[in-house]
Backbone as a printed PyTorch tensor [residue, N CA C, xyz], in Angstrom:
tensor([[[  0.8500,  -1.1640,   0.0000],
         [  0.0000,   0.0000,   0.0000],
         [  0.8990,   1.2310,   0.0000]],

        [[  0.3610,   2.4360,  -0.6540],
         [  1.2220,   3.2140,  -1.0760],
         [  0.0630,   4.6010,  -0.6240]],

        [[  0.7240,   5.5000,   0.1490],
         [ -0.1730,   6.3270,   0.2560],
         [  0.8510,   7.9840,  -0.0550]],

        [[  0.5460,   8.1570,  -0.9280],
         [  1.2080,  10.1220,  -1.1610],
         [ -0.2400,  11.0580,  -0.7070]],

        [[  0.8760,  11.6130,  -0.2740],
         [  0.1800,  13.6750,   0.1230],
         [  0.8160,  14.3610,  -0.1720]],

        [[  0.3120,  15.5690,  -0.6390],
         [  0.7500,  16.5780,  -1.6550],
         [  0.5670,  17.8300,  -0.4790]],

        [[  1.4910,  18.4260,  -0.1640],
         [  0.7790,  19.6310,   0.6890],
         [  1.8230,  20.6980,   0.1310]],

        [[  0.5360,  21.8330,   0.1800],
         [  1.1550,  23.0680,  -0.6510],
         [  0.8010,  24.1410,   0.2450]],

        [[  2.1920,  24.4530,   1.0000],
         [  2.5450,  25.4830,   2.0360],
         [  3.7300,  26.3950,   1.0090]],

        [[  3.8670,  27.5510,   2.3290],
         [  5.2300,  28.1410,   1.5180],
         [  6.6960,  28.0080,   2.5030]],

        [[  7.4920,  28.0230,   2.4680],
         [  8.8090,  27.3590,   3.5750],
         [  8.1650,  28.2280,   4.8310]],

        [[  8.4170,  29.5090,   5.0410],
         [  7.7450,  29.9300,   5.8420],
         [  7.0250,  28.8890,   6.9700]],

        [[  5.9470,  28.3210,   6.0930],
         [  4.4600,  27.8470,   6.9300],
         [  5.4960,  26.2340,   7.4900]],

        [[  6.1840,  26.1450,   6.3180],
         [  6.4430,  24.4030,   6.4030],
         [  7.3490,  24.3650,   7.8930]],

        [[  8.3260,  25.5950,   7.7540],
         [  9.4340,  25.7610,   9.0470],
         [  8.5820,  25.7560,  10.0450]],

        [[  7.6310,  26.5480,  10.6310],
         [  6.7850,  26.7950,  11.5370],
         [  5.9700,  25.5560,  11.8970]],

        [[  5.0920,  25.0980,  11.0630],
         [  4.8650,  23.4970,  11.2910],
         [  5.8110,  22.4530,  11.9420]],

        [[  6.4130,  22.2810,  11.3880],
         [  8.0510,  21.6340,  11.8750],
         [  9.1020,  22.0990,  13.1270]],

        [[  8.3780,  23.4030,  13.4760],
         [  9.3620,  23.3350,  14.4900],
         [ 11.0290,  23.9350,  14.4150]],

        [[ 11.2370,  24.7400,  13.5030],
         [ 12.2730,  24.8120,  12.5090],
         [ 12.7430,  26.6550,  12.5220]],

        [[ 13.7560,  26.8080,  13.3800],
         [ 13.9020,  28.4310,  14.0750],
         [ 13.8580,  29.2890,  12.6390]],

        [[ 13.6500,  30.4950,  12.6590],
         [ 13.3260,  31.3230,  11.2750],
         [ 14.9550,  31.8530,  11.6710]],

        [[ 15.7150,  31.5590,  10.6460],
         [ 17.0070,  31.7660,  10.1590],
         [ 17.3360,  33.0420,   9.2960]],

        [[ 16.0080,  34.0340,   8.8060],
         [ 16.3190,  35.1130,   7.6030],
         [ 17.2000,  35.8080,   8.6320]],

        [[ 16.7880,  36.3680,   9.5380],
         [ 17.7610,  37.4730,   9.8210],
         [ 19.2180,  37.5280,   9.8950]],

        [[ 19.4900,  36.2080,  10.4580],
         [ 21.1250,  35.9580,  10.6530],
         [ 21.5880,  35.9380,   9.2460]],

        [[ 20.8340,  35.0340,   8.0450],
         [ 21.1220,  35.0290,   6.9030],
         [ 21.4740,  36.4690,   6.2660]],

        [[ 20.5320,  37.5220,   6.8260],
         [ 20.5140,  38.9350,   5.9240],
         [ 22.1450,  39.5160,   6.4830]],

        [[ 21.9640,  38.9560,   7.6210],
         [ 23.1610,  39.7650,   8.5670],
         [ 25.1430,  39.2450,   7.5720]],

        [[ 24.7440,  37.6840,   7.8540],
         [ 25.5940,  37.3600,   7.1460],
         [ 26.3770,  37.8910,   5.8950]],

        [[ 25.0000,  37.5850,   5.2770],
         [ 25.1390,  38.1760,   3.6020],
         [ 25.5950,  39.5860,   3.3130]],

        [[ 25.2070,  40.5380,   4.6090],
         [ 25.7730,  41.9220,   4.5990],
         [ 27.1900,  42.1430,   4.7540]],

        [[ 27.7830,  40.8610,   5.4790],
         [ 28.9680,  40.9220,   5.8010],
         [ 29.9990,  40.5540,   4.7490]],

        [[ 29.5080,  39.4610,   4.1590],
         [ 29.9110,  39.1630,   2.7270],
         [ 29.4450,  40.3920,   1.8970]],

        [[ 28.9480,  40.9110,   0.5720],
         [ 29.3290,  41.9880,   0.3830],
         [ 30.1020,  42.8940,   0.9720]],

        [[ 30.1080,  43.2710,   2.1330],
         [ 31.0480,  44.3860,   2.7300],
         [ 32.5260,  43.8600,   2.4180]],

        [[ 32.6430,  42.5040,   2.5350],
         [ 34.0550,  42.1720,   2.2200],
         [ 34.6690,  42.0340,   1.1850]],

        [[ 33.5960,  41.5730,   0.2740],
         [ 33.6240,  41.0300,  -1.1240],
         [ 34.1040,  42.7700,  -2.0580]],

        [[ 33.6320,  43.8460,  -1.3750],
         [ 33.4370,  44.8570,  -1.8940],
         [ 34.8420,  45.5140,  -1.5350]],

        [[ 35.6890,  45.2000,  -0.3400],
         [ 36.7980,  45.7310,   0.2200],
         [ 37.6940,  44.5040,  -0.4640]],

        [[ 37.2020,  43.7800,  -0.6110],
         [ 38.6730,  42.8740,  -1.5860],
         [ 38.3500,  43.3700,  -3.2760]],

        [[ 37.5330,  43.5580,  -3.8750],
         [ 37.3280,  44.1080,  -5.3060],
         [ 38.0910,  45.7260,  -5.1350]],

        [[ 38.2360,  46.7690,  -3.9860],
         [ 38.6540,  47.2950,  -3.9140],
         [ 40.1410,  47.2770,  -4.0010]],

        [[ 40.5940,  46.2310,  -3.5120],
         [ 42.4770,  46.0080,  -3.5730],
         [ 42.4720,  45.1880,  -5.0290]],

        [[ 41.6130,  45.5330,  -5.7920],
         [ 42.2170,  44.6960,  -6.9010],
         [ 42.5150,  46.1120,  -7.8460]],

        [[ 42.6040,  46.8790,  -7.5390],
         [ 42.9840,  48.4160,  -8.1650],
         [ 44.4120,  47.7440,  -8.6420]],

        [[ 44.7100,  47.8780, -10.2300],
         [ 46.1600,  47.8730, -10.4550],
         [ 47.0280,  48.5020, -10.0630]],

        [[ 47.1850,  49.7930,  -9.4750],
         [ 48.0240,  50.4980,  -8.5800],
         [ 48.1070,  49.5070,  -7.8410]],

        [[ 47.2950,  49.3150,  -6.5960],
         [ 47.7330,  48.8020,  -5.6030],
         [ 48.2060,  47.5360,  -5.6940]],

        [[ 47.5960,  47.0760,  -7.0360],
         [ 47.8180,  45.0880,  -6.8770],
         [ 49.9770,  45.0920,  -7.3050]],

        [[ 49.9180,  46.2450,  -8.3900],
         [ 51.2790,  46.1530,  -8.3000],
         [ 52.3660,  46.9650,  -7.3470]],

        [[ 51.7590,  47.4270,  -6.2560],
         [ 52.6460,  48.1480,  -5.7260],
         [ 52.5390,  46.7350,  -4.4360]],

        [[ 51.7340,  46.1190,  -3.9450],
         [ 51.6770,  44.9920,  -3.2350],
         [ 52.8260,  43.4160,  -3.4730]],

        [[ 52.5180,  43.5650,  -5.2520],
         [ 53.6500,  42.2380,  -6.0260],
         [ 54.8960,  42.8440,  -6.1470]],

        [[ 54.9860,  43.9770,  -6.3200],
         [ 56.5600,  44.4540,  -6.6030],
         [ 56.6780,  45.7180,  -5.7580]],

        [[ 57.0920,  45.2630,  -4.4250],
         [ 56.6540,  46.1850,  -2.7120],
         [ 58.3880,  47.7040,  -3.3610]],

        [[ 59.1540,  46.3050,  -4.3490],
         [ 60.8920,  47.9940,  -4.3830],
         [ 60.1370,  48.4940,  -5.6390]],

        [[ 59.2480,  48.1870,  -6.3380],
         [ 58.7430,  49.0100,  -7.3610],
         [ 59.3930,  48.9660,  -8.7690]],

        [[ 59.4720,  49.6770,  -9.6000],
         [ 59.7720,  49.7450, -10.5470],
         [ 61.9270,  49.4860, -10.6530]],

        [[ 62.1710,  50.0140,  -9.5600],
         [ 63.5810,  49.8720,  -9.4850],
         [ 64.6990,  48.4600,  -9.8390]],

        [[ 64.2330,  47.7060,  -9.1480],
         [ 64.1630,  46.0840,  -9.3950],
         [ 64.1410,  45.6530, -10.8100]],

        [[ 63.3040,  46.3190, -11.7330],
         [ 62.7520,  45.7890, -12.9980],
         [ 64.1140,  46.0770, -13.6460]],

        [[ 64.0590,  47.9370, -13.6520],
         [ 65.1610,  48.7140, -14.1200],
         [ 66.3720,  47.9700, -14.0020]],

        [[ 66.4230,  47.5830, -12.4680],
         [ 68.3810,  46.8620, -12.8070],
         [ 68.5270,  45.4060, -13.8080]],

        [[ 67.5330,  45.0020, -13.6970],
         [ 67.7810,  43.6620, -14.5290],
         [ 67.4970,  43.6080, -15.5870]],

        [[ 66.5940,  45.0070, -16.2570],
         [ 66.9690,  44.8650, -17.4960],
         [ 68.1090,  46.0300, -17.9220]],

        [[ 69.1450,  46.4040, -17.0610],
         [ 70.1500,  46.9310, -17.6730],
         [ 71.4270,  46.2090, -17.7770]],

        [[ 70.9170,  44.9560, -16.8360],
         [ 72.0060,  43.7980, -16.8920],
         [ 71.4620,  43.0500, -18.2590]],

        [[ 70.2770,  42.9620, -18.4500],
         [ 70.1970,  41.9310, -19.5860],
         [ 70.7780,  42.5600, -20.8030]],

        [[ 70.6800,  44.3620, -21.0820],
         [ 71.0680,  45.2370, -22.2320],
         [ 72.7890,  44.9750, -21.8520]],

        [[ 73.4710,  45.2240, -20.7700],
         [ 74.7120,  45.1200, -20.8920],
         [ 75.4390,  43.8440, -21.3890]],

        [[ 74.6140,  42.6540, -20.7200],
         [ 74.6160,  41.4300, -21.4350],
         [ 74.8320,  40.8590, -22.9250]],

        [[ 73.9890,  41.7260, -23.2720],
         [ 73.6160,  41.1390, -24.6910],
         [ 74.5050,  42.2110, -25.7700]],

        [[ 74.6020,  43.2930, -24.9830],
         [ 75.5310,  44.1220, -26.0860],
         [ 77.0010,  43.9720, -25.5190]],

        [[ 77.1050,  43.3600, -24.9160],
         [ 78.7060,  42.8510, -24.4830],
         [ 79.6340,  43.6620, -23.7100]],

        [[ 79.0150,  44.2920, -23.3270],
         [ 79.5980,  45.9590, -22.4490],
         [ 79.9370,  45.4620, -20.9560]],

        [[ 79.7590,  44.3740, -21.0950],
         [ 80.4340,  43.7920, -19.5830],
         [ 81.5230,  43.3360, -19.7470]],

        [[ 81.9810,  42.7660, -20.8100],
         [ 83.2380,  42.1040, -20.7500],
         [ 83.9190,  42.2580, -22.4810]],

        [[ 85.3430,  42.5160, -22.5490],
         [ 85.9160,  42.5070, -23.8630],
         [ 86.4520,  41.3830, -24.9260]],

        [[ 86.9760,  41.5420, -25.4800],
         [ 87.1100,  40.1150, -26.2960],
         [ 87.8060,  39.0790, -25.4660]],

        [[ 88.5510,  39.4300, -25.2910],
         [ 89.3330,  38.2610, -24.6860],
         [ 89.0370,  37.7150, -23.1860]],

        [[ 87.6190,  38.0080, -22.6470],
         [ 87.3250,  37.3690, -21.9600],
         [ 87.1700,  38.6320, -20.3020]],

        [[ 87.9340,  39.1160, -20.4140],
         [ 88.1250,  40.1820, -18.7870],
         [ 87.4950,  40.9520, -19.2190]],

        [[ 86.6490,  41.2890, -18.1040],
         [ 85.6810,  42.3240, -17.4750],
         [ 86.5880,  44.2910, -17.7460]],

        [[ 85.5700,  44.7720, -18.0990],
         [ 86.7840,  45.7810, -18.7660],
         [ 85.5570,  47.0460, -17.5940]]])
């Protein structure tokens, strides 16, 4: 024997029937807190800041290594025969 019931409440009614604490507010509270954060981390994604955070000596750093790679490659570090001139 097989018996179905169909009952058409709305969560609301069904929680309350059941016994089941009403959870919106903590939920709203939550969710406020998320945005607020979500909104202060979309804020540090500013390219200023994201690269002044990844490269804290800045542009300086970049500069020396690529004046080693230009001295490198145009040979201005060292003379033919091998010594550093």
């Amino acid at each position: 024997m097989k018996i179905h019931v169909d009952v058409d409440c709305t969560p609301e009614e069904a929680r309350t029937f059941f016994g089941l604490p009403d959870v919106q507010p903590m939920q709203e509270a939550l969710m406020s807190q998320i945005q607020e954060r979500m909104q202060m981390a979309l804020a540090q994604t500013d390219p200023d800041v994201l690269m002044k955070t990844w490269l804290p000596v800045g542009m300086a750093g970049f500069e020396q290594l690529q004046k080693m790679f230009w001295s490198n490659l145009s040979g201005g570090g060292r003379s033919r025969d091998g010594e550093r001139s």
